[in-house]
Each structure stands twice: as structure tokens, then as C-alpha cells.
VOPAGU-2260 file (C-alpha; in pm, 1 decimal, decimal comma):
REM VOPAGU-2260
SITE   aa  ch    i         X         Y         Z
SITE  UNK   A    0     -51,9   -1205,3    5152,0
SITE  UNK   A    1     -34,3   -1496,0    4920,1
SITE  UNK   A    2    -402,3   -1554,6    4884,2
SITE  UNK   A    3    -423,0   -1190,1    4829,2
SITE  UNK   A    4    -176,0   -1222,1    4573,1
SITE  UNK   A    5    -394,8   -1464,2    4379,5
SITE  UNK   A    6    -735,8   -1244,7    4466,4
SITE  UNK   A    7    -574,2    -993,2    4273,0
SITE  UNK   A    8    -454,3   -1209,6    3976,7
SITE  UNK   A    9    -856,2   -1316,0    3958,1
SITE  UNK   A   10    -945,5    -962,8    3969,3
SITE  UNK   A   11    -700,8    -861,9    3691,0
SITE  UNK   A   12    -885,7   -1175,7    3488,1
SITE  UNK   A   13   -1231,3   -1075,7    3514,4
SITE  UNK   A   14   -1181,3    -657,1    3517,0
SITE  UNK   A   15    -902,9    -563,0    3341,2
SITE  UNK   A   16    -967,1    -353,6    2966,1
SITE  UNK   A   17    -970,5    -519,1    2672,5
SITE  UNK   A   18    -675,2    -432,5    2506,3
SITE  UNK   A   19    -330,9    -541,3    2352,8
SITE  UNK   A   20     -98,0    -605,9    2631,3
SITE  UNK   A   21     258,8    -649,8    2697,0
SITE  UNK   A   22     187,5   -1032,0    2651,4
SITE  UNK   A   23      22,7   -1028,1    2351,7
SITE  UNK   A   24      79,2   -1314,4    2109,9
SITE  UNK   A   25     246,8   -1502,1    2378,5
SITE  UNK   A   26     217,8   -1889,1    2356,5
SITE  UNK   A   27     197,8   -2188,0    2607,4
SITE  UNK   A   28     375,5   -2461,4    2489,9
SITE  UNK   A   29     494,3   -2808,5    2631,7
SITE  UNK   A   30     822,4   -3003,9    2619,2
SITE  UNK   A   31     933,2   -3358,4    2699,8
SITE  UNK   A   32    1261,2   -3548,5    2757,1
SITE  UNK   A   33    1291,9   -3925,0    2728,2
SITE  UNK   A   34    1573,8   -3911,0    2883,0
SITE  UNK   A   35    1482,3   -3747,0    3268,3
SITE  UNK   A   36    1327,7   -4008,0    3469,6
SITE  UNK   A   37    1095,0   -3935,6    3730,0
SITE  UNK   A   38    1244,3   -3891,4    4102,8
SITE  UNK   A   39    1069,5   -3865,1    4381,9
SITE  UNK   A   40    1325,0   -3627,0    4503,6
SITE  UNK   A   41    1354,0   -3433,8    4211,7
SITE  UNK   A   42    1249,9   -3041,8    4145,1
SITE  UNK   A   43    1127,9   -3048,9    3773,4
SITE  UNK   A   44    1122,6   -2641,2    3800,3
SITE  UNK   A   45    1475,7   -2630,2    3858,9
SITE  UNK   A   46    1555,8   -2847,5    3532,2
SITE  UNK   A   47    1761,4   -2689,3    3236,7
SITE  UNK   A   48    1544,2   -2708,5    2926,8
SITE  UNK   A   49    1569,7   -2508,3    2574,3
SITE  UNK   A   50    1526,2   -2135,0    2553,9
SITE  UNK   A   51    1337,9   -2093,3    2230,5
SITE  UNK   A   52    1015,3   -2220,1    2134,7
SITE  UNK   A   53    1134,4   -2361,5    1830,1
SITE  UNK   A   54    1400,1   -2601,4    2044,5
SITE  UNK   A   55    1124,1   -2786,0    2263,3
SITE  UNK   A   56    1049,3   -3123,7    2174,9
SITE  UNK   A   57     674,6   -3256,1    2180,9
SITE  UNK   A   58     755,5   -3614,5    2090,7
SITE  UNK   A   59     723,0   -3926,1    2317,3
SITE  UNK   A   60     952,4   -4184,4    2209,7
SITE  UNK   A   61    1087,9   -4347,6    2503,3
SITE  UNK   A   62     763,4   -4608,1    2430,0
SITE  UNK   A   63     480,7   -4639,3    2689,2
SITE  UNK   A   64     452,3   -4801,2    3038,4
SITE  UNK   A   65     703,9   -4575,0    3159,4
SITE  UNK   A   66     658,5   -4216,4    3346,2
SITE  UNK   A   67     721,3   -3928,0    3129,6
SITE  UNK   A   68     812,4   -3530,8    3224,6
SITE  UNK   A   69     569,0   -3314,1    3120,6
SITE  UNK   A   70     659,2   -2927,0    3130,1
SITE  UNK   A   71     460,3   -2645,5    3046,7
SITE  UNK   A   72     554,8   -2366,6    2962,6
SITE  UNK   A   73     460,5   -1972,4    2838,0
SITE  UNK   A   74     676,9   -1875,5    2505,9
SITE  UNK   A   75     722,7   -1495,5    2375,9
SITE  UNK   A   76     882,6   -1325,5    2096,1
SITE  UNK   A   77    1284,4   -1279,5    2147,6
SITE  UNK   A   78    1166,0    -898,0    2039,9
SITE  UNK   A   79     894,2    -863,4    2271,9
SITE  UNK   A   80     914,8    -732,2    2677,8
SITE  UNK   A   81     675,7    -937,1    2820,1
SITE  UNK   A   82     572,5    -920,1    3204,1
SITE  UNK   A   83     331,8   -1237,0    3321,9
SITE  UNK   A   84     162,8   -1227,6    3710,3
SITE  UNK   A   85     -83,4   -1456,6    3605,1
SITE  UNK   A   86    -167,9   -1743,2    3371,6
SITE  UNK   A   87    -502,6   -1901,7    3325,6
SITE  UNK   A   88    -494,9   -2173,4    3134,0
SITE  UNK   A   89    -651,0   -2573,1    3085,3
SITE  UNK   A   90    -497,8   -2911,2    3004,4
SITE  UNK   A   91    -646,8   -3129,2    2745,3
SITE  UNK   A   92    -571,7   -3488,7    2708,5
SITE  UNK   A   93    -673,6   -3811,3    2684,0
SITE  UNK   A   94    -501,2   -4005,0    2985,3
SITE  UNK   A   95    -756,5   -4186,5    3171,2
SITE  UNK   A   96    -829,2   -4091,3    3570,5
SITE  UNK   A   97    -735,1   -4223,9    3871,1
SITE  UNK   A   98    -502,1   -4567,7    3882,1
SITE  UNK   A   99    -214,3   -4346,7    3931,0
SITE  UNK   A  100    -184,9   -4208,1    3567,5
SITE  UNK   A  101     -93,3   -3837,3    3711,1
SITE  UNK   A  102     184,0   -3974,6    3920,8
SITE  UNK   A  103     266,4   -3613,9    4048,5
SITE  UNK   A  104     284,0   -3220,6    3892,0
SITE  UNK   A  105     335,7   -2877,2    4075,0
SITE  UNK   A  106     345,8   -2515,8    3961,5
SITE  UNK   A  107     691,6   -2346,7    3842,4
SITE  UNK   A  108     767,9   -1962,9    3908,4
SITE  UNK   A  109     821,3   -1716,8    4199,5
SITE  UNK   A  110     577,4   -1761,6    4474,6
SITE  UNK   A  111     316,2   -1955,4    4290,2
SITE  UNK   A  112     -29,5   -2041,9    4386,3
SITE  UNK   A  113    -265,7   -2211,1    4225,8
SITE  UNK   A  114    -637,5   -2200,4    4209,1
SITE  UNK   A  115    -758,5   -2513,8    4019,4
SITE  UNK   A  116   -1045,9   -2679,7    3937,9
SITE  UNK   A  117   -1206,4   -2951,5    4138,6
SITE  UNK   A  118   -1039,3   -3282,5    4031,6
SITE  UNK   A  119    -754,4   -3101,0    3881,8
SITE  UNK   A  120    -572,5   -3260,9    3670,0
SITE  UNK   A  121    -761,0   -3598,5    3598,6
SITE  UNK   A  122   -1087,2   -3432,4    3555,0
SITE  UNK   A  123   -1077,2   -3098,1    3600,4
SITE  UNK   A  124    -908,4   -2930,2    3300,8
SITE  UNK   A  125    -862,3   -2571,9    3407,4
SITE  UNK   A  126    -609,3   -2356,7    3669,0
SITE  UNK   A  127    -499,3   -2054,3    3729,7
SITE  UNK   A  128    -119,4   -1998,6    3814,2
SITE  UNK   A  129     -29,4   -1619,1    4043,9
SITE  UNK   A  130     300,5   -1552,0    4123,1
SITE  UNK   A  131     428,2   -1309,4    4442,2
SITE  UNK   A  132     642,0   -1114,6    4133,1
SITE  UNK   A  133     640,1   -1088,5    3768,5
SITE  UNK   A  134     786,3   -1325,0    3571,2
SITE  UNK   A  135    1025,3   -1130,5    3207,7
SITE  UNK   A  136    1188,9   -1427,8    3096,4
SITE  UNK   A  137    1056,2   -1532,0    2721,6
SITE  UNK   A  138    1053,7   -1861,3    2771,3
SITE  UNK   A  139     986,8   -2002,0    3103,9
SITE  UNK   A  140     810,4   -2312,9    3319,4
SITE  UNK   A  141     468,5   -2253,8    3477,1
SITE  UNK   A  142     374,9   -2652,1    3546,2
SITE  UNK   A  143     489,9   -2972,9    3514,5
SITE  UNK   A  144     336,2   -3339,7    3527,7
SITE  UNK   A  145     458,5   -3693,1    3532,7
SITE  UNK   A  146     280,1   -3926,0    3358,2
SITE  UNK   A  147     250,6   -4279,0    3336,1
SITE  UNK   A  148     107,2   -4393,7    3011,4
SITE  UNK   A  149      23,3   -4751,2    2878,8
SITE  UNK   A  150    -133,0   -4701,1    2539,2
SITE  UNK   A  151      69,5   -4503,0    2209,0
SITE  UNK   A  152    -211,9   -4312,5    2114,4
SITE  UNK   A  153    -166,3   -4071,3    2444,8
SITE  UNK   A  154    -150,8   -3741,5    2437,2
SITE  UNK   A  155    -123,1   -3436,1    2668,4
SITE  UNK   A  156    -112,5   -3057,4    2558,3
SITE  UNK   A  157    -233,9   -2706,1    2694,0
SITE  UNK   A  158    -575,2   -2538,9    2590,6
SITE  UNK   A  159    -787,4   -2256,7    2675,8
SITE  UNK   A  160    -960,2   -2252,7    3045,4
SITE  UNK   A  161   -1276,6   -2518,0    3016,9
SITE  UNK   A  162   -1530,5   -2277,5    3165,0
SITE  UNK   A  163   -1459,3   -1965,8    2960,1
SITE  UNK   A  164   -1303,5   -2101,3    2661,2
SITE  UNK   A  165   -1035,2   -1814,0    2708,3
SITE  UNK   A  166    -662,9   -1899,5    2796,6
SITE  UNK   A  167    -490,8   -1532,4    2931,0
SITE  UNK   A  168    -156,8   -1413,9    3066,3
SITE  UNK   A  169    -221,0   -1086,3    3292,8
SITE  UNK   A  170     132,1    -853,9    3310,1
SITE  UNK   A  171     253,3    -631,6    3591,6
SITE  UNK   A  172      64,0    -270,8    3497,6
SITE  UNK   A  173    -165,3     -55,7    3672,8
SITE  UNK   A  174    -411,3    -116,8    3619,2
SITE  UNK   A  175    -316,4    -497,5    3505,7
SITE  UNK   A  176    -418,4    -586,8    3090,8
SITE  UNK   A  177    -474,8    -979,9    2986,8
SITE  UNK   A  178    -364,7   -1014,1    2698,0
SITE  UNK   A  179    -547,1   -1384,1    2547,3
SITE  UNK   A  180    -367,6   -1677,3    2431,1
SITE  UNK   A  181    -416,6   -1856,0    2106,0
SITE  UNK   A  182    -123,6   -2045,0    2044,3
SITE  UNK   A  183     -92,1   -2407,0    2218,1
SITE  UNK   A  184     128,2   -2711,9    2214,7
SITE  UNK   A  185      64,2   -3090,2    2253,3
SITE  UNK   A  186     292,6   -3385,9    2351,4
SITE  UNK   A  187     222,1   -3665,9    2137,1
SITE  UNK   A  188     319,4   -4034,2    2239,1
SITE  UNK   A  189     500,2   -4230,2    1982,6
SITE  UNK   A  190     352,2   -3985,5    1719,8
SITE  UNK   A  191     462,1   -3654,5    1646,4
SITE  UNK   A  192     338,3   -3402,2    1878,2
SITE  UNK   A  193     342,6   -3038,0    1774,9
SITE  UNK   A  194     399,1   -2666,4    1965,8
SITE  UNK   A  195     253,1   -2392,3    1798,9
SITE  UNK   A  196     518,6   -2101,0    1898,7
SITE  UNK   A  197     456,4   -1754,7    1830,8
SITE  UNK   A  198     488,7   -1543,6    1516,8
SITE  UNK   A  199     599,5   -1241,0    1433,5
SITE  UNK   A  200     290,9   -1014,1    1514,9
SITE  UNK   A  201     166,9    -928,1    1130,4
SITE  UNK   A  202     166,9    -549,2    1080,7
SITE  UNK   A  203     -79,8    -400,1     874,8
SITE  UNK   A  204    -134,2     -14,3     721,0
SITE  UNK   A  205    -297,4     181,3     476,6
SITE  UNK   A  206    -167,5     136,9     144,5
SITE  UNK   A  207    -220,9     379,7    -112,6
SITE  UNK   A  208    -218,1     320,9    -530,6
SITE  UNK   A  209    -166,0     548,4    -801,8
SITE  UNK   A  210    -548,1     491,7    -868,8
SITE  UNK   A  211    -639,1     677,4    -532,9
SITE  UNK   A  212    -785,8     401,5    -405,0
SITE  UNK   A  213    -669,0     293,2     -29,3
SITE  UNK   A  214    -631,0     -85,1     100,0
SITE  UNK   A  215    -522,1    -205,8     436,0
SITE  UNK   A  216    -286,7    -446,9     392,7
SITE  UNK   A  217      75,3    -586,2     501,4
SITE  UNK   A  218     405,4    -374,4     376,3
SITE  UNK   A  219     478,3    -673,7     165,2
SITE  UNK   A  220     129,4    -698,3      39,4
SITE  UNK   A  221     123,5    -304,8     -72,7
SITE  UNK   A  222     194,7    -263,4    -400,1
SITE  UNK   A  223     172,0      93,3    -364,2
SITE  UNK   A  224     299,4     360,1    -129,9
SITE  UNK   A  225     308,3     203,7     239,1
SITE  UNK   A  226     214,5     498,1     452,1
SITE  UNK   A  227     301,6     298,2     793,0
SITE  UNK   A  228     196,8     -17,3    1040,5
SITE  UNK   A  229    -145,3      61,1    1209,9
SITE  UNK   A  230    -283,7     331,9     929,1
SITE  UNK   A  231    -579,1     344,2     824,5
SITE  UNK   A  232    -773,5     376,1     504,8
SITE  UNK   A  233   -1103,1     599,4     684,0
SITE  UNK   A  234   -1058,4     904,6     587,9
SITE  UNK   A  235    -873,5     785,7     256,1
SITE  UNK   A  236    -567,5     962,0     370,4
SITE  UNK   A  237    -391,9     893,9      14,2
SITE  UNK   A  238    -350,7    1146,4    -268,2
SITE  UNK   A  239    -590,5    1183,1    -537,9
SITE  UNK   A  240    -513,7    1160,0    -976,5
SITE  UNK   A  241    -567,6    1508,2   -1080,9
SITE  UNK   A  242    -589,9    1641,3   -1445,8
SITE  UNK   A  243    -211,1    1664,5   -1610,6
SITE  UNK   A  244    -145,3    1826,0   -1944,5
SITE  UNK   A  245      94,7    1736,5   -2195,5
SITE  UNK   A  246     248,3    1988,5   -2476,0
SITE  UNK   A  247      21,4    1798,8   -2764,5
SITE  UNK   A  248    -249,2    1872,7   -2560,8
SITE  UNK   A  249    -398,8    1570,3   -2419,5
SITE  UNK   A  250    -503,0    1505,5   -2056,6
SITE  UNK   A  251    -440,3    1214,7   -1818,5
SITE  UNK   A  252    -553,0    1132,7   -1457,1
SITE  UNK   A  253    -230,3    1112,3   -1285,6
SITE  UNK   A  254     -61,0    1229,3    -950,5
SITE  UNK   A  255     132,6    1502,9    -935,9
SITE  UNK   A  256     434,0    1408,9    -912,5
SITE  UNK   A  257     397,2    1116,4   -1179,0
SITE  UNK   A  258     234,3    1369,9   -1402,4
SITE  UNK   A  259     608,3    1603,9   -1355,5
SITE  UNK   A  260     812,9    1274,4   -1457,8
SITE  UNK   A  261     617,0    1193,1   -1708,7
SITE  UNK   A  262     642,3    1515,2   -1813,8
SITE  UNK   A  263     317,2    1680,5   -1777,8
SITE  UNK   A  264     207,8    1947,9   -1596,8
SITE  UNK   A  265       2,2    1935,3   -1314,9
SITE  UNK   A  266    -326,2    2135,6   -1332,1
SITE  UNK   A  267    -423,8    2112,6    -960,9
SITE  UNK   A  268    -594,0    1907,1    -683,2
SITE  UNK   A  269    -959,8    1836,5    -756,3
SITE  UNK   A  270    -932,4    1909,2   -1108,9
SITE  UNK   A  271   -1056,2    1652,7   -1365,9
SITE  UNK   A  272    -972,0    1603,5   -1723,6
SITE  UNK   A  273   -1253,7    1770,9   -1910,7
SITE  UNK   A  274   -1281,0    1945,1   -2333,0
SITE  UNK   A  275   -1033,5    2214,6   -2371,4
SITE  UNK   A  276    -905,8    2212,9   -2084,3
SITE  UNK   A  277    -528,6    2101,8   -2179,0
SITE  UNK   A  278    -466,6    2397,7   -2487,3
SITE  UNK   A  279    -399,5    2232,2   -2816,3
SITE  UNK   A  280     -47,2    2437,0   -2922,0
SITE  UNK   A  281     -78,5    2512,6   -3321,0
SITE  UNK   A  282      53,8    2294,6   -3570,0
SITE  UNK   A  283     252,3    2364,1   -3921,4
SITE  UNK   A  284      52,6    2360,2   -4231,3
SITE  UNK   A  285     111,4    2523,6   -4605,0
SITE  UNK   A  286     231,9    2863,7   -4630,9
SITE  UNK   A  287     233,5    3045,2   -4974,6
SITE  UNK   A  288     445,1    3331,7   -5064,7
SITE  UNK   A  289     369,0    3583,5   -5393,3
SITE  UNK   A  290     643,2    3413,9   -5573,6
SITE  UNK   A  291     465,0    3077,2   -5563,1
SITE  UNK   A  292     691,5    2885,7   -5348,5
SITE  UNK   A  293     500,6    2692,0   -4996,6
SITE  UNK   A  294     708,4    2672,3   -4698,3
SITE  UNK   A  295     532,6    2400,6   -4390,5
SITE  UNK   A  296     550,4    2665,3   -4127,3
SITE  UNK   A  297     342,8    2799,3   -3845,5
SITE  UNK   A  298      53,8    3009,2   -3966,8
SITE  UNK   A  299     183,0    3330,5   -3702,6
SITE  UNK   A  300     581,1    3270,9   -3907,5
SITE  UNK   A  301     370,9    3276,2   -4292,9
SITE  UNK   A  302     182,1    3535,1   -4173,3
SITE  UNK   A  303     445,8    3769,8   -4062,2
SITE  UNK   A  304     659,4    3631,2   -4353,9
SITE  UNK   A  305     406,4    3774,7   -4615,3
SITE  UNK   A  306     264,8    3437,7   -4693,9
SITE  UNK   A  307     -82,8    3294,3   -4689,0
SITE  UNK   A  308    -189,4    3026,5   -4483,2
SITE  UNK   A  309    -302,0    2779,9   -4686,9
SITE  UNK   A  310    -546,7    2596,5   -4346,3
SITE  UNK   A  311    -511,3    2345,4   -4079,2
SITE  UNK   A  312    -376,5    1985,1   -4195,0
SITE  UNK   A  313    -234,3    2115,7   -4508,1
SITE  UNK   A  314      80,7    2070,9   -4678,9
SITE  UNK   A  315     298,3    2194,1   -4996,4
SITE  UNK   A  316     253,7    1850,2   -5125,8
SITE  UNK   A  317    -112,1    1919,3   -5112,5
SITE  UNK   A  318    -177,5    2324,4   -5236,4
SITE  UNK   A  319     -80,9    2468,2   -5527,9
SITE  UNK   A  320     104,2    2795,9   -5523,0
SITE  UNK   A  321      -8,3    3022,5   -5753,1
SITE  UNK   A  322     133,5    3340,3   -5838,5
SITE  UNK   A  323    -146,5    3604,4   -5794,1
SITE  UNK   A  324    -233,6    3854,4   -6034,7
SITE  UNK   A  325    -456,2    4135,8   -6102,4
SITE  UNK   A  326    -514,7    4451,2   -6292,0
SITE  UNK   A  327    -214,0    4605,8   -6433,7
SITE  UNK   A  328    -260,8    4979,8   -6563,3
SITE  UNK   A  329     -76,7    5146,0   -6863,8
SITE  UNK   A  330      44,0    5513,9   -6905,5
SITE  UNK   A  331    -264,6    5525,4   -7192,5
SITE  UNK   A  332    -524,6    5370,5   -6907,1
SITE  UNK   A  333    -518,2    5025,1   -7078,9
SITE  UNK   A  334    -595,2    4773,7   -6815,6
SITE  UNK   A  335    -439,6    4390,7   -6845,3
SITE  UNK   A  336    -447,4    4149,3   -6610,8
SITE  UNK   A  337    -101,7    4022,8   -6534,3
SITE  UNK   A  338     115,6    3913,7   -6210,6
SITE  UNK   A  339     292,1    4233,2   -6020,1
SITE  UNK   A  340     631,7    4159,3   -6138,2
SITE  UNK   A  341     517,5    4149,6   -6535,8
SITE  UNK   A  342     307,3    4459,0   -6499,2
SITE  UNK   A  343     471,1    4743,0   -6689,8
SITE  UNK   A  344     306,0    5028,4   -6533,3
SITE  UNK   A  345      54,9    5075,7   -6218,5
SITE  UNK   A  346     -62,1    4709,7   -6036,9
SITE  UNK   A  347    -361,1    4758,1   -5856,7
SITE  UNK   A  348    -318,7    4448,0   -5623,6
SITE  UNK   A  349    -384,9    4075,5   -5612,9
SITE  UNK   A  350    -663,8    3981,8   -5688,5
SITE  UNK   A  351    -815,8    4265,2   -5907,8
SITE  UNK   A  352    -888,7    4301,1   -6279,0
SITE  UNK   A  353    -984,7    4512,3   -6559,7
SITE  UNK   A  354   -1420,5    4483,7   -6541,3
SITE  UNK   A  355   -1473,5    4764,0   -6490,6
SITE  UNK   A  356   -1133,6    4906,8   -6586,3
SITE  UNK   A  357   -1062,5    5115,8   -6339,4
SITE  UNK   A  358    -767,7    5230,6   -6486,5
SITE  UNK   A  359    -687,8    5625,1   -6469,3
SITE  UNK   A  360    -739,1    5804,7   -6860,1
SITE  UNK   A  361    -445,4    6058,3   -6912,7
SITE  UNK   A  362    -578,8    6420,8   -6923,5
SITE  UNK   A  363    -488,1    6602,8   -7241,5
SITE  UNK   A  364    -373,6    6951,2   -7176,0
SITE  UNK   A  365    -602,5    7309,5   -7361,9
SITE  UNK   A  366    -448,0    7456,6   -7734,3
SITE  UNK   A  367    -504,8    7830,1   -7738,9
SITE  UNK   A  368    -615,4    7989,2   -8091,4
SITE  UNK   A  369    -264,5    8126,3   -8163,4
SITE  UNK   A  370     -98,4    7786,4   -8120,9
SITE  UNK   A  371    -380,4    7639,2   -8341,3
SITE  UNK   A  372    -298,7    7911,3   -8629,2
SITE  UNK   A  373     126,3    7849,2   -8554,7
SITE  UNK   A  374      59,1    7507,9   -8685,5
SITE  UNK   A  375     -72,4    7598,3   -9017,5
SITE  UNK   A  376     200,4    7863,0   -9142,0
């Protein structure tokens, strides 16, 4: 059943899809205390050690010529949900072989078995860890060594598997997903070691500017409008600048809805800025009534006032209001050219005058004979 067990946790290595996991951006990390001292007697996977990445020492002080606890171990998120079967993984270091340098090491978890390398650990750098159940915990022990060391330049860490150059957790599904590990740690004697625990996975989504253009980035990159973790920017799913019209006529490229606070109006999706388009509302200029006076109105108000327009751009500071005149017609037909409210008989309009007169001649009425003769007696 065991070997079985570790048949399938091969299987799951070499088949399973390549896709993110349960166990992605899980770590494997080591930690050291100068204070244990190696036993004989002693199970190292039983020993109490921190429970958050950040907590586990790397650093070999205790000095050298002494046996030192090595234990590896995978790290996760605290907001993951991890599930790990199986761990493939290498060692890298620089502890020389044989002469009793690996004094003794074992595998940690429920049910483990091991498939290592020939010469594992003193020349063989790579294993692969199965266990009979999966392991949840996000911080746990897979391994341990003790190690005697005699120089201060040692050091011992994790690393990918030798052969592939891949280090992988597989979880618990069906069927099983690897996830690959990137993240490592190294002990470091009388130096400063390091564990490279692992971050927050970095979100990214389309991000969408008031230009219309689209970039994939971070919600703290996106200096626009973050339309959500995993978007993306093929088919540019963000809204387009269309044409928006002010009252004095002019024309921007904005969105809609920047165009409304602005105070614009909207003129549609797909439609551009272009001549005419926005309509230019009419402007005041010189009006001048019959009595001379200019009022700066609207040409429609002059007009429908009884006034002239005087033309675009114009004011009363510029025209001069004249008081028309024209022909002016007496009861005799005399014609004189005069304004309407001076004429002292018929006006003929604005405008006119007296070549050719066009004036009316009174009509004289016929004398008969008799009246003719009445005058003389």
C-alpha cells in the first residue's frame, strides 16, 4: 500500500495539468536552534518550532564543531487552504561527504516515504517525500538533518530537484495538480542565513483610463477604473471618449458620464468630434431702433422689437444709430426728405426720397360757364 502510495505521488509529478493549484506560492523553508542538541533518542518531527514563516531562524551561531538541527519545512499563506501529498524537492549545500558530516536525518509527516536519490544526502541532492494522507497545516516539517560542521563558511538550504530543475508540492484532488515551488530558504553558519517565505499572491486586472486605453496592471498600480483581479485588456473591455457638446458650442472627447459633470452633453457612442457638429447658440450684437437708440440684444429680440440688426460681433459702442428718413409728401405734392416724425403730411417710408417725386398732385375740380359769368357781376 505504501509503495503504492508513493507510485501515485510520482504519477501525480510527471502527469498532472499544468495549472495553479491549491499549493500555489507555497515555500520550503529551513529553521535551526542552537539550543536543541542532537540525541540519539530524540524524534526531531515531534519538536515544537514557530508557526509562521517569518518566526524561523536561519542563523548558525552556536559556532562550528558541534552538531546542528536542521529542519525543513513547506510554508503557505495564513489565507491560503493548502493540501500537500507530495513534495519533491533537493538540498543544496556545501558540507563535504562522508567522515560523518550527515550524522543522521529522516522524513516528517503522516506515513512518509521517501524516494531519494542515490547517495542521498551527501551526494545526491534530490528526494521526493509521499505521505499515506494529506498534510493542511501552513507551516509544517517534511525533513530534518543533523549536521556536524567544522568550518564558518557552511551552509545548508533547500532547492529545486537536481534532475529537473523543478521543486513541486502535489495536493489531494482528482485528478492531483503540482503546483511548483520558487521560494527557498538557507541556513547560514555564523553568517546570516535567509528564508524566502511567501508573499501575498500579486493580483492583477484590466485597468481602464479616461483615454480608452486599457493596461493590465495591479489595483494599486491603476490609476484608472479597476474593473477586477484576473481581467483582461483583449477585447478592450473599457468605455470609449465620445463627442460631448457644451452650450458655447465646442466639442471634447470625453466619457459620458465625465462629459454630464462637466456639464456637457453626451452625443453618443462612436461619435467623434467633427465641424458643426456641436451648434454654435447665437450671440448679442447691435440692435437699432427708428428713434436712434442701440440696444446689445439677440438679433430674433431686435427683430421682433422693430429694430435692425446691426451684424455679428457688433456693438452700440461700435454703430451709429441713425434716424432714417425718406420722402415726406405735402397736401400741394411737394416732396422733402425728412425723418417720419418731422414729416407734416404723407411719409413714404425709410429709406425713400423725392427723385423722382413721387408725390400725389391734388386734382382741381371743373367751373361750369354760369359760375365763370357769377364771378364777374
Amino acid at each position: 500500500m505504501k509503495k503504492l502510495l508513493l507510485a501515485l505521488g510520482i504519477l501525480a509529478l510527471i502527469c498532472s495539468p499544468a495549472m495553479a493549484g491549491r499549493n500555489t506560492n507555497g515555500a520550503l523553508v529551513v529553521h535551526t536552534n542552537d539550543a536543541v542538541v542532537w540525541t540519539a533518542t530524540a524524534n526531531y518531527c515531534n519538536s515544537t518550532l514557530p508557526t509562521l514563516c517569518e518566526d524561523l531562524n536561519a542563523n548558525a551561531t552556536g559556532g562550528v564543531e558541534r552538531e546542528q538541527i536542521i529542519w525543513l519545512l513547506a510554508a503557505f499563506r495564513p489565507e491560503s487552504s493548502p493540501g500537500v501529498t507530495t513534495i519533491q524537492f533537493g538540498i543544496n549545500h556545501n558540507i563535504p561527504a562522508g567522515a560523518g558530516y550527515f550524522t543522521a536525518f529522516g522524513s516528517c509527516g503522516p506515513s512518509p516515504l521517501e524516494l531519494p536519490d542515490a547517495g542521498w544526502p551527501e551526494t545526491g541532492y534530490g528526494n521526493l517525500v509521499a505521505y499515506g494522507s494529506a498534510v493542511y497545516d501552513h507551516v509544517f516539517k517534511y525533513y530534518w538533518f543533523s549536521l556536524y560542521v567544522d568550518g564558518p563558511g557552511n551552509y545548508f538550504g533547500t532547492r529545486t530537484y537536481p534532475s529537473t530543475n523543478e521543486a513541486k508540492f502535489v495536493d489531494d484532488g482528482n485528478p492531483p495538480v503540482e503546483d511548483l515551488i520558487y521560494n527557498f530558504g538557507t541556513v547560514q553558519w555564523d553568517g546570516t542565513g535567509v528564508n524566502n517565505c511567501p508573499i501575498p499572491p500579486i493580483f492583477r486586472g484590466a485597468c481602464c483610463y479616461a483615454d480608452g486605453t486599457c493596461l493590465v496592471q495591479t489595483i494599486t498600480e491603476c490609476g484608472g477604473h479597476y474593473l477586477g483581479d484576473n481581467t483582461v485588456c483583449q477585447p478592450n473591455p473599457c468605455e470609449q471618449p465620445q463627442a460631448c457638446c457644451f452650450v458655447d458650442g465646442t466639442c471634447v472627447m470625453l466619457l459620458a458620464d465625465a462629459c454630464v459633470v462637466a456639464g456637457g452633453t453626451p452625443q453618443g457612442a462612436g461619435v467623434v468630434c467633427t465641424p458643426g457638429l456641436c451648434p454654435v447658440p447665437p450671440t448679442p450684437e447691435a440692435c437699432c431702433f427708428t428713434d436712434g437708440s442701440c440696444q446689445f440684444i439677440l438679433p430674433a429680440d431686435c427683430t421682433a422689437q422693430g429694430g435692425t440688426p446691426q451684424g455679428a460681433e457688433t456693438t452700440c459702442e461700435t454703430v451709429n444709430c441713425q434716424i432714417p428718413t425718406g420722402a415726406c409728401c405735402d397736401e400741394v405734392g411737394n416732396c422733402t426728405v425728412t425723418t417720419e416724425a418731422d414729416c407734416q403730411g404723407t411719409y413714404l417710408g425709410n429709406g425713400t426720397d423725392c427723385d423722382p417725386n413721387d408725390c400725389p398732385t391734388p386734382v382741381r375740380e371743373s367751373t361750369t360757364w354760369g359760375q365763370i359769368k357769377a364771378n364777374y357781376r
